[in-house]
C-alpha positions as CSV (number, residue, x, y, z in Angstrom):
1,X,98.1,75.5,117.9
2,X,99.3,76.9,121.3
3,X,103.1,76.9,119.9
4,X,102.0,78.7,116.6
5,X,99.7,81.0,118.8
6,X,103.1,82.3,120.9
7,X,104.8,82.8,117.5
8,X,102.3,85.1,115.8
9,X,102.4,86.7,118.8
10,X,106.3,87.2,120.2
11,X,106.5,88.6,115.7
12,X,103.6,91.1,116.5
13,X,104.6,92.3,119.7
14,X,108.4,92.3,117.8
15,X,107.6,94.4,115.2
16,X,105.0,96.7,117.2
17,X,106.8,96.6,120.8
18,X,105.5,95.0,124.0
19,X,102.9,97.2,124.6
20,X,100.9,97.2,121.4
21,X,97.5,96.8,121.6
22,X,96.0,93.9,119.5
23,X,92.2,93.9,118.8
24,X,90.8,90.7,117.2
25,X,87.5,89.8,115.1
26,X,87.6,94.2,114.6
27,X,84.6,95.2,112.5
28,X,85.3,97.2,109.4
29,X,82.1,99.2,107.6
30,X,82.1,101.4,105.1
31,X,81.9,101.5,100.9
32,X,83.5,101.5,98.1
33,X,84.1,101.2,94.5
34,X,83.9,98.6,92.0
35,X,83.8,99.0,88.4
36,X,81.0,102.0,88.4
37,X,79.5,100.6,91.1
38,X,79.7,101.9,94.9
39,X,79.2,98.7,97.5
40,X,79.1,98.3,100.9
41,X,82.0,96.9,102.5
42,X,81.5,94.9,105.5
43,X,83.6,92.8,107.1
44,X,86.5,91.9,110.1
45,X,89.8,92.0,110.0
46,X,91.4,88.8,112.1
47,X,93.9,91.2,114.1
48,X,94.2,94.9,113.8
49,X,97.3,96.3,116.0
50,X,98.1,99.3,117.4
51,X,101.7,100.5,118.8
52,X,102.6,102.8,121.3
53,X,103.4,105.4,118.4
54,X,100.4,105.0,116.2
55,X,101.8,102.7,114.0
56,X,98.8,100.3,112.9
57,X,98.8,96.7,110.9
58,X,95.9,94.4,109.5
59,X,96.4,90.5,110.0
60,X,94.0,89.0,108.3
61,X,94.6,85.3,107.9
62,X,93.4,82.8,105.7
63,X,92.3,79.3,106.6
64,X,90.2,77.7,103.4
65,X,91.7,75.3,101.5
66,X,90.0,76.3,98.5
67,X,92.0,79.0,95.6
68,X,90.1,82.6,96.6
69,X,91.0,83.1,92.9
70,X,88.2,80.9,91.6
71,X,84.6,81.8,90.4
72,X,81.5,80.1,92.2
73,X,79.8,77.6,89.6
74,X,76.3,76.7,90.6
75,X,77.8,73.0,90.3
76,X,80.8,73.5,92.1
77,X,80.0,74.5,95.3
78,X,83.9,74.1,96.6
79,X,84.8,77.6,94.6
80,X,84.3,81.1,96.4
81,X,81.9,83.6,95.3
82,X,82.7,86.5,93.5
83,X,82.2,89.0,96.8
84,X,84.7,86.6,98.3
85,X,87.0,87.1,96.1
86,X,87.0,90.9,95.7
87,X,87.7,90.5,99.2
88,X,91.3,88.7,98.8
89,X,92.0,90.8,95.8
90,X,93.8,93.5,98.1
């Protein structure tokens, strides 16, 4: 974990210089649109990084075994829920 911890980061701080700033677990609020219907959006993003110049990326890293792609059945607890899924979809 340590080895793949030094990785993620020497790619970050290649692609966004030395002296980026990475923020973990950042909050994200707001709303938006689905079908005709405005929701709230709540959620973190895993890493959000800054560089010197502005520049900014989302890491956002996924960890389940399970396929985002499938529907919640009340007798299949192992599949994700729709909101979960309109998460992913981006």
């Amino acid at each position: 974990m340590v080895e793949q911890s030094r990785k993620i980061d020497k790619e970050i701080r290649d692609k966004y210089g030395d002296d980026c700033m990475i923020l973990s677990e950042k909050k994200v609020t707001g709303s938006g649109v689905f079908g005709n219907d405005s929701i709230p959006i709540v959620g973190k993003m895993d890493l959000f990084v800054v560089s010197r110049d502005g520049r900014m990326g989302i890491l956002d890293f996924k960890c389940s075994p399970k396929e985002y792609t499938e529907f919640n059945e009340q007798e299949d607890p192992t599949k994700y829920d729709p909101a979960k899924i309109r998460t992913f979809q981006y």
